[in-house]
C-alpha positions, -999 to 999 in steps of 0.1 A, spaced: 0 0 0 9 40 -1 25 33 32 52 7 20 61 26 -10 64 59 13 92 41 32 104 23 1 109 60 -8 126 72 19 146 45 19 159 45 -15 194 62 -23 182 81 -49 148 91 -26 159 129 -33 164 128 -68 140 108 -78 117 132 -60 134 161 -80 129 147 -109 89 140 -104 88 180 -98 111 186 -127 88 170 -154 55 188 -135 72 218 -140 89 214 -171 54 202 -186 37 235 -171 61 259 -188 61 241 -222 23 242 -227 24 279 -211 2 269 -184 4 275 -148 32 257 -129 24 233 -102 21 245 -67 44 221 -40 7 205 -31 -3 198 -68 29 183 -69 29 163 -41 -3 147 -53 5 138 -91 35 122 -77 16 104 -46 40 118 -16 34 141 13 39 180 2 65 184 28 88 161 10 81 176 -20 90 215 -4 121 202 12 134 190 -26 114 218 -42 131 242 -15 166 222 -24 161 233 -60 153 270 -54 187 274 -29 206 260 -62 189 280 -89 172 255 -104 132 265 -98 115 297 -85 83 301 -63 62 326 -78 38 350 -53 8 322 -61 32 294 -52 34 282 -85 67 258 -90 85 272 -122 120 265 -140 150 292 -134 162 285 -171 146 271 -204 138 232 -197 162 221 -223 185 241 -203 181 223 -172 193 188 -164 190 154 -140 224 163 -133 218 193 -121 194 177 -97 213 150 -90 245 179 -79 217 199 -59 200 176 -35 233 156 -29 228 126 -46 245 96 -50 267 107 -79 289 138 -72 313 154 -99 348 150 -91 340 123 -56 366 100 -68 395 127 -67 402 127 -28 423 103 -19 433 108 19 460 87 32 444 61 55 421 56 25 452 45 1 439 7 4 401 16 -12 422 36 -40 415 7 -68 383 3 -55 375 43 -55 386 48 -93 363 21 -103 333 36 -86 347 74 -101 348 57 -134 310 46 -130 298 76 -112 312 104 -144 296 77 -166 264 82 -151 263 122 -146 272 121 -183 241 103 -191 218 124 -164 241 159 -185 224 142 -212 185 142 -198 172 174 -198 139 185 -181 122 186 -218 132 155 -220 110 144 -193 84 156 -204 86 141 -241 95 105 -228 62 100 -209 
């Protein structure tokens, strides 16, 4: 039930961006048709969640430049959707794959060192691909 997949959710590694996305292609969707953008409540239920998840991501995204609140409350992109990407998301809420993690290397760490380039190796692969997914995007896949 909703219960479950609300601590699925919150569970899951990728719980914030995930989240950023859902309000990403709401709000990408809104500004493409020139129709008014999704408050954090509207949100929160088209993508099934409580609204104060929803503000504390949609909150994340303002700090970063990535949305703007107008005076109505209506969620709306900083930039042009094709502008705006899953990585910058991704960067924003602190997600699981952060540009340049793999390049500190403190001593007491020098036995994960193969271990770390492997995982840097795998993490620019995947910000390349989320570069490549722009909020438009989102909105055109579904």
């Amino acid at each position: 039930g909703f219960r479950s997949e609300l601590l699925d959710l919150h569970a899951h590694p990728r719980a914030r961006e995930l989240i950023g996305a859902g309000i990403a292609k709401w709000v990408a969707a809104a500004a493409l048709s020139k129709s008014k953008g999704p408050t954090v409540k509207s949100a929160a239920k088209s993508l099934g969640i409580p609204a104060q998840l929803v503000a504390e991501v949609a909150d994340t995204l303002v700090r970063n430049g990535l949305l703007v609140v107008s005076d109505e409350g209506e969620l709306r992109p900083a930039k042009p959707p094709h502008e705006l990407t899953l990585a910058d998301i991704s960067v924003a809420v602190g997600g699981t794959v952060s540009p340049g993690a793999g390049d500190q290397t403190d001593e007491k760490d020098k036995g994960f060192q193969p271990f770390t380039a492997i995982f840097a190796t795998a993490d620019e692969a995947n910000l390349a691909a989320l570069r490549a997914t722009s909020w438009e995007r989102l909105v055109n896949k579904s």
